[in-house]
N, C-alpha and C positions, 0 to 999 in steps of 0.2 A: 187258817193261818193266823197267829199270834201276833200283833204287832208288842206285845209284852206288859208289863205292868203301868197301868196309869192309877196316881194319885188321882181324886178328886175330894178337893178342899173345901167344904162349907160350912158359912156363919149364920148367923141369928137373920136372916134377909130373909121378906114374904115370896122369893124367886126361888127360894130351897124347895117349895110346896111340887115343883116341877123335876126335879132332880127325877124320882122315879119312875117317871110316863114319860121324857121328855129327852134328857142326856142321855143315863144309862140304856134307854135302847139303841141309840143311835152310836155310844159308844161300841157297846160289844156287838152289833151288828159290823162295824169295824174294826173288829179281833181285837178288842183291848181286855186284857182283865182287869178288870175294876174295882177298886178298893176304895172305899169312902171314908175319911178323916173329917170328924166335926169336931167345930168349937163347943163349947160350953152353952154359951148362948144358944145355937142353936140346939143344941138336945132342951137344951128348958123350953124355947121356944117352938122348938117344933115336934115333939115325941112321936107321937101318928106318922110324920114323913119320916124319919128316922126308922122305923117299926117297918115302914112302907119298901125303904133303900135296900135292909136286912131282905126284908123278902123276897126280893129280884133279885139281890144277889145272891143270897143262900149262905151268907157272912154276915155280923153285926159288923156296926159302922166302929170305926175306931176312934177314944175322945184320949186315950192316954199313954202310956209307954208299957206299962203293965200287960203280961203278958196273959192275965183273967180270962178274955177273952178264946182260948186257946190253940193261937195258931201266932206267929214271929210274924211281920208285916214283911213282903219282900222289897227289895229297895225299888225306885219308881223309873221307868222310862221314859214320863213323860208326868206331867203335874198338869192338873187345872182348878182355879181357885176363883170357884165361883156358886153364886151369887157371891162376892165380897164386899164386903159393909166396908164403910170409912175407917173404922177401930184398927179390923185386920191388915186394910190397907198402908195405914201409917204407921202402925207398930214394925211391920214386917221390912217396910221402908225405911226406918228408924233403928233396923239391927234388932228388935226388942224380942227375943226370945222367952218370956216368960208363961209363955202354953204349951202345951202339947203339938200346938199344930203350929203355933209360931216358928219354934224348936225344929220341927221337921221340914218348915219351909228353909227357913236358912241354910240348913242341911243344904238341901236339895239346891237352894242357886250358889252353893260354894261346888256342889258335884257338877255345876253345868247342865243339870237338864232340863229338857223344853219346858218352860213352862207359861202359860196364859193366864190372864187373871180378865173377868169380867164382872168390874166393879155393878153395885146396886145399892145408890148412895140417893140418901134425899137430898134435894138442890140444896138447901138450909148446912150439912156439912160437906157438900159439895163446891160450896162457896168459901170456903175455908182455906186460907194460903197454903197450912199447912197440904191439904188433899190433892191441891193440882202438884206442888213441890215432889207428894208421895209419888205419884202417876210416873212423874220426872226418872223419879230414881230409878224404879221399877224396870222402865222402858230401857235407862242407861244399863242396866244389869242383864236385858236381854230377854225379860220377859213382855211375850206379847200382851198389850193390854188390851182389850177388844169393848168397846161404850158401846150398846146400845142406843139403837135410835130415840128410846126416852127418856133416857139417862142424860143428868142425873134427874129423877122423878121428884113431883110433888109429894109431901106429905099425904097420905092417903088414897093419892095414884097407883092403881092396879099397873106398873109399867112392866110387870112381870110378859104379861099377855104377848111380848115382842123382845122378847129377852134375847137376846142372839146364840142359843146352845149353838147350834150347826158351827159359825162361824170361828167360835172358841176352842171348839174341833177342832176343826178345819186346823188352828194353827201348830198344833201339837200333832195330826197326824202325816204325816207323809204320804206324798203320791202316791198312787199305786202304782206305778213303775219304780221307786225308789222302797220299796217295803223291802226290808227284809226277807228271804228266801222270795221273793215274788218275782214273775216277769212282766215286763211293760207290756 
C-alpha cells in the first residue's frame, strides 16, 4: 500500500550523511515513494551521499526545475525538510523563493501539505533572533517542527548520531488505521 508521494528536502547539514541508511528506509518501508530535493549546498557538500540517495532510490536526487533529469517530479503528499540548516530555515520563513527547493517549498505550504521540518543548526545561528522568529513562522503555517534532543549542536558536535528521523515521520505519516485504502 502506497501512502503516495513524499518530498524529502535537504541542505548543506553533516545529518544529510544519514538520509540513505537511515530515513529512506524507514520511509518506504512505510509505502512512501520518495523523491529527494537538494539544495545546492548540499550536492557541493555532500556528492558521495547524493550518489548514495540515487542509488536506493533508483532516481537522481533533484536540485532544479529542469526537466535533464528525465522524468516530471509528481506533486508531493507530504514534505519533510530535513536536516535543515539555518539559511533554508529563514529564507523559506522569510517568503524567499530564490532556489529550486525554496520555490517548491512555498509551493507546497500555499497547497496545504503536511510538512515537518527538522532543523540542524549550530547553537552560534541558533542564537540568532532572526532563527527562533523563523521556527515561529513555520509552526504558525502549520508545519511540524521536530528539535532534536542535541539540537541546536556545537560547532563540531557529531549531533547527527540522535537526529530524530522516526520522529519527523512519524509527523507526516498517518496512523495505520487512518491510511488511505487501509483498515485499522
Amino acid at each position: 500500500m502506497s501512502l503516495g508521494v513524499l518530498y524529502v528536502v535537504v541542505t548543506g547539514a553533516g545529518a544529510v550523511r544519514q538520509i540513505p541508511s537511515r530515513l529512506l528506509p524507514l520511509a518506504t518501508e512505510r509505502g512512501w515513494d520518495v523523491h529527494v530535493l537538494a539544495t545546492d549546498q548540499a550536492v557541493r557538500s555532500f556528492p558521495e551521499t547524493m550518489q548514495q540517495i540515487a542509488e536506493v532510490l533508483g532516481r537522481p536526487v533533484r536540485t532544479d526545475f529542469h526537466t535533464t533529469v528525465g522524468y516530471s517530479l509528481p506533486d508531493p503528499d507530504a514534505v519533510i525538510v530535513a536536516p535543515a540548516t539555518y539559511n533554508t530555515i529563514t529564507k523559506w520563513a522569510l517568503g524567499i523563493a530564490d532556489t529550486y527547493v525554496l520555490t517548491r517549498l512555498a509551493e507546497q505550504v500555499g497547497r496545504n501539505v503536511p510538512i515537518a521540518a527538522g532543523p540542524y543548526v549550530n547553537a552560534n545561528f541558533a542564537g540568532h533572533p532572526t532563527y527562533r522568529g523563523s521556527l515561529t513562522i513555520l509552526k504558525e503555517w502549520g508545519v511540524n517542527v521536530v528539535v532534536g534532543p542535541s539540537e541546536p549542536h556545537e560547532s563540531g558536535d557529531d549531533a547527527a548520531d540522535d537526529f530524530p528521523w522516526e520522529e519527523i515521520l512519524d509527523t507526516v505519516t498517518p496512523p495505520p488505521r487512518t491510511r488511505r485504502g487501509g483498515q485499522g
